[in-house]
C-alpha positions, 0 to 999 in steps of 0.5 A: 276123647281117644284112649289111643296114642296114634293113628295110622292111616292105611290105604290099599288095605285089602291087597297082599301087602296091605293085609300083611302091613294089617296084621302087623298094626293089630299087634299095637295096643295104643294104635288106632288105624284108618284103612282106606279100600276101594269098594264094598267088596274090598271092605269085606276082605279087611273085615275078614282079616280083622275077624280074630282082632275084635279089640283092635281100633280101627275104621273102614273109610271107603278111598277111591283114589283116582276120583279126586272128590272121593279123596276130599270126602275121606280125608275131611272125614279123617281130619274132623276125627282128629279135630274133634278128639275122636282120634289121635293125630296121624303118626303114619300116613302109609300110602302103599294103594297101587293099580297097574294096567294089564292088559289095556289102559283105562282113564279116569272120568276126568280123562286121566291114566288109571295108574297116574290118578290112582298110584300117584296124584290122588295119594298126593293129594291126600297127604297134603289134605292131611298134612294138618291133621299129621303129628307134627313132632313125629309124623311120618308118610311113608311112600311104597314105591318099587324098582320099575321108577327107575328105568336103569334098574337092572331088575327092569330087565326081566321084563323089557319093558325100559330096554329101548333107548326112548323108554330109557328115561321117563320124562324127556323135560320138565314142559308141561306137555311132557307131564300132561302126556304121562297123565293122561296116558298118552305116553307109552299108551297100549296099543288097540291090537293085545296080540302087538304087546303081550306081555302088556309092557306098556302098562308097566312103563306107565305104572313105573312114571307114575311111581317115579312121579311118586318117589319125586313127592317123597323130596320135594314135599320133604323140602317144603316141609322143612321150611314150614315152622308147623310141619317141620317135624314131619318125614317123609320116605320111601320103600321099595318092599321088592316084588311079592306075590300079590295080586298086582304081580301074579295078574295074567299069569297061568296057574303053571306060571303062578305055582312056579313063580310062588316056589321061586319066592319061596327060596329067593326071599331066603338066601337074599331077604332084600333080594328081587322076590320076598314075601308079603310078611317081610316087606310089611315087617320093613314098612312097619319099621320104617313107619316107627323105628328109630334104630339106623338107617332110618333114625328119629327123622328119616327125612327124604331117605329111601330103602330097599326093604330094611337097607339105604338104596340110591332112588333114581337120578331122574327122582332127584332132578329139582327142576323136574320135581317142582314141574311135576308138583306145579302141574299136579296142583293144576290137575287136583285144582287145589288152592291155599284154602286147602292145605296148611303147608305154607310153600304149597304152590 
């Protein structure tokens, strides 16, 4: 029987935000933590991290998120720790893993979008996998999105990438078509020729659909939710934890660049801590209390809110579309082939 009070669930652990939100978590005495990585070597970066916190209880689950089938095992193996007493219920499911194309695009075996399967469909299927295995008084998902959701964003415009009117809204309908051209890549596809796209801005328009259809989980689960006397108790939201300098971002860039890029984070995060730049350390300090803090704006139930480091921020007006919101859900159903046996959600089709 566990000792500890809660279990928090981690994935992509091993980035720069997840080491940070890490070094965070071994300061609770009464948290057990599941970090989720991708691969052996991925692993090995936690474990160093972990080197100095010797006492602190956590796992290393092996999570590749846009290989369905390794989404099951890791969230049956995490719910039969919680069945059996071995670990508290889940407080916190943080999905903060993310993968963004640059350059090229790659395709899962299934022949869906690497950033789709990884950032969006396979974090959705975990957190319905796991719903069961939630606190139900308290617990809370917390979703890590970021600006490029949202193409209006004027913080879109240092990269382009959404300056043409088509690129201006993500999904023209809610056909399925539509849907199926964002999962399987086809929508703003990368080009064979590098050389026509250097700066890879296709591969940030499909990194920002599959964060929009990510920001689209965090209302329409949250309405499911609520409408379920067992799971009623659970909150999910969002973060935007700005742009830091991780190995998603400084990806492709020079030495020259990186060294400059560094510096102007350095100041930026100080004269605006919410602002466009901000370090790791900060961001994890705002997902580490959007995950357990109670004082506003975020509450005893932050249900369905989203944030911008530690303020309220607006997600955008195509996140909030219902009737977009539900196709999304009923197509990814169909891409997960998940069926009622699956999950303890009542309203999960």
């Amino acid at each position: 029987m566990s000792t500890n009070k809660e279990t928090v669930v981690l994935t992509g652990a091993n980035g720069g935000l997840g080491i940070a939100i890490l070094q965070n978590l071994v300061s609770r005495p009464d948290c057990h933590a599941i970090y989720a990585v991708r691969g052996d070597a991925s692993a090995a970066s936690v474990r160093a991290a972990l080197g100095p916190f010797r006492h602190h209880s956590h796992d290393i689950l092996s999570l590749e998120l846009n290989h369905l089938p390794s989404v099951r095992e890791t969230a049956a193996a995490i719910n039969a720790k919680v069945a059996a007493g071995e670990i508290p219920p889940i407080k916190a499911l943080i999905l903060n893993a993310a993968c963004r194309e640059v350059p090229g695009q790659e395709l899962t075996d299934s022949g869906l979008d690497a950033a789709f399967a990884t950032n969006y469909l396979g974090h959705w299927l975990l957190a319905l996998l796991l719903l069961g295995s939630m606190d139900r008084k308290h617990g809370r998902i917390i979703v890590v999105s970021g600006w490029v959701h949202d193409p209006l964003d004027d913080r879109n415009k240092s990269s382009g990438a959404f300056d043409k009117p088509e690129w201006k809204h993500i999904l023209s309908d809610a056909s399925d078509s539509t849907i199926d051209s964002i999962a399987r890549g086809t929508w703003s596809p990368s080009l064979d020729d590098p050389s026509k796209d250097p700066r890879s801005l296709a591969g940030v328009r499909r990194y920002g659909a599959s964060k929009l259809f990510l920001v689209m989980m965090i209302f329409e689960l949250q309405r499911r939710l609520d409408t379920d006397p067992k799971l009623s108790g659970i909150s999910v939201l969002g973060i935007d934890p700005g742009m830091m300098p991780t190995k998603i971002t400084t990806r492709g860039m020079s030495t020259v660049l990186r060294t400059i890029f560094m510096c102007v984070i350095q100041v930026s995060s100080r004269i605006s801590p919410n602002g466009t730049f901000r370090q790791p350390s900060k961001s994890a300090t705002d997902v580490i209390r959007a995950a357990f803090g109670n004082c506003p704006p975020i509450g005893e139930y932050p249900k369905g809110i989203y944030l911008n480091g530690n303020e309220l921020k607006e997600p955008s007006e195509e996140s909030k579309d219902r009737e977009n919101r539900s196709a999304v859900w009923k197509t990814s159903i169909k891409y997960a082939q998940l069926t009622k046996h699956d999950v303890m959600l009542e309203d999960w089709a």
